[in-house]
C-alpha positions, 0 to 999 in steps of 0.5 A: 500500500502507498499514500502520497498527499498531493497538496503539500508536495506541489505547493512546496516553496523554495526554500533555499538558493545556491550560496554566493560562492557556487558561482562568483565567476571564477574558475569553480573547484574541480572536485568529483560530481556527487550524484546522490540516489534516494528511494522514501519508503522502501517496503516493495520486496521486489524493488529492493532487489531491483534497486540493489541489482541496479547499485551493484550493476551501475556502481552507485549507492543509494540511501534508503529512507525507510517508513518504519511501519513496513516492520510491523503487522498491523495485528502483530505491533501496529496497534501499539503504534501512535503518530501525533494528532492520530489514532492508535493503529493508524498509518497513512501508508498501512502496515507489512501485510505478514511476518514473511513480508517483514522477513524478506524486508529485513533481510534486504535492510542488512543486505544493503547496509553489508553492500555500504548503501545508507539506511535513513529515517522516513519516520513511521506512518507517513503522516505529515508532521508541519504542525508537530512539536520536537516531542511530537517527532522525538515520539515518532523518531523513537517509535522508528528505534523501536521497530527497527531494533525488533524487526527481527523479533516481529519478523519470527526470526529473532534467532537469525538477527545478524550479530551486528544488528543493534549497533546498526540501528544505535549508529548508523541511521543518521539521515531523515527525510520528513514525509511529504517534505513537510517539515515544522519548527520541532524537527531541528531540535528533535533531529538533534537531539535524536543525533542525526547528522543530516536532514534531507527534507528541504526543496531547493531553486537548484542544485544547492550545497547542503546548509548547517543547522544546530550541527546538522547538514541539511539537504534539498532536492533540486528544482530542475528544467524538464520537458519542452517548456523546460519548467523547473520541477523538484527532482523526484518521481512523483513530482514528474508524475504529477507534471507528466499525467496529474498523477494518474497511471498512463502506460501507454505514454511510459516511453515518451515520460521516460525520455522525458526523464532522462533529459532532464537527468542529463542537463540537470547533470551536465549542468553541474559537472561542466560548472561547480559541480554541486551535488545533483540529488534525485528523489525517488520512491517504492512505487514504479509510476507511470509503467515504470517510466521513472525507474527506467530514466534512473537506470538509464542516468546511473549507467552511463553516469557512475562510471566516469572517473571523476563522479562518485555516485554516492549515498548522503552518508557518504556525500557528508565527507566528501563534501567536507573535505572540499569544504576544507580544500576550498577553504570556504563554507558551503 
């Protein structure tokens, strides 16, 4: 099951521009083009193994914001779970529907992390959180900790949970993206207090470095040209499945979509690689739209663009460093 609400995605502002430095007319730094792949949700079995096919096929790594809610029954655990402002047993993108289900998820987690891809926080029940207090999403943040670290339990195969699998979940969740981009004044405090180290909810004009707030690096996806007009849309799946069809499903256009899609993927690309080489980000999720127009685009992008030497195609774990040290060799702040 997936739910989107249409109405805060669309109406989504821009929230932050390229800094002054990312083009002042000088010759930019010529450091590697990050290229940074993200799926929210991540329940689908079978686009775990097609992501993680893809990864091993193209070179990339990819962060996987996962909803916690998809490691649990609704019988087994999610009448416990209680987002703010919501009922008991309530979730906007529903619940695994057995523990076999929820075995295969969790296999396909450690699968991942083993594989060095980057596991994040897409909260629990996919609701939105823009009127939530820092104890409203520190309940949610802890409600995620709480599944995650029994998923194995909730899965009927507790004596099968791989040695290092708490220390996984203790140190190695350090992103969250907010469902719907939707975001309030609780979030900063309660992502810092839960020790993240970085956000991922924010929409930018463009590509845009990643800002610091209360010691987190924030991250927005992109708003990027695409199609005849070449109007700007925030880079990610569903928002060109609204521009392309008012989102709903059209097979029978996949393939014009798809060109559609690649096009914008390259000059979004081309546009960063031959000038400051601002890290492009590109938001996807579990669900293949438009006959899988989107996905396609995306494997498409990933196999003629990782393998060139001087792109890294990289989860946002891995794009922290690395964004760091050019900090460092530039000697100016992003």
């Amino acid at each position: 099951m997936f739910c989107f609400k249409a109405a805060p995605a669309l109406a989504l502002a821009i929230l932050v521009s390229p800094p002054a430095n990312a083009s002042d007319g000088k010759d930019p730094p010529r450091g590697k083009q990050l290229v940074i792949v993200s799926f929210d949700g991540a329940h689908d079995n079978r686009l775990w193994e097609k992501s993680l096919e893809m990864g091993r096929r193209t070179g990339a790594h990819f962060t996987y914001f996962l909803s916690c809610t998809f490691l649990m029954t609704k019988a087994d655990g999610g009448q416990s779970y209680r987002a703010a402002g919501h009922k008991a047993g309530r979730s906007n993108v529903g619940f695994a529907q057995s523990r076999e289900e929820i075995q295969a998820r969790v296999r396909h987690i450690w699968q991942a992390h083993l594989a060095s891809h980057d596991i994040g926080s897409h909260a629990c029940g996919h609701f939105d959180g823009k009127g939530w207090s820092r104890s409203d999403w520190s309940n949610e943040f802890g409600a995620f900790n709480a599944a995650l670290s029994d998923a194995w339990k909730a899965a009927g195969i507790e004596g099968e949970q791989p040695e290092g699998w708490a220390n996984f979940v203790g140190k190695d969740i350090r992103g969250f993206r907010a469902p719907y981009l939707s975001t309030s004044d609780g979030l900063v405090p309660a992502l810092e207090k839960a020790g993240f180290s970085y956000d991922a909810s924010l929409v930018t004009k463009g590509p845009a470095w990643p800002t610091s707030e209360a010691g987190l690096q924030r991250f927005g996806l992109p708003m990027i040209p695409e199609g005849p007009q070449q109007r700007r849309v925030i880079g990610m799946d569903y928002n060109l499945f609204v521009r392309h069809s008012m989102g709903v499903e059209n097979r029978k256009d996949s393939t014009a979509f798809e060109e559609r899609t690649l096009s914008a993927f390259r000059n979004a690309f081309r546009s960063e690689y031959e000038g400051g080489r601002i890290p492009l980000q590109l938001g996807f999720h579990f669900v293949e739209m438009n006959g899988g127009a989107y996905w396609r685009a995306l494997d498409r992008f990933l196999s003629e663009t990782c393998a060139k030497a001087d792109v890294a195609c990289v989860s946002y774990a891995q794009a922290l460093p690395m964004i760091t040290a050019r900090e460092k060799a530039d000697g100016s702040a992003f």
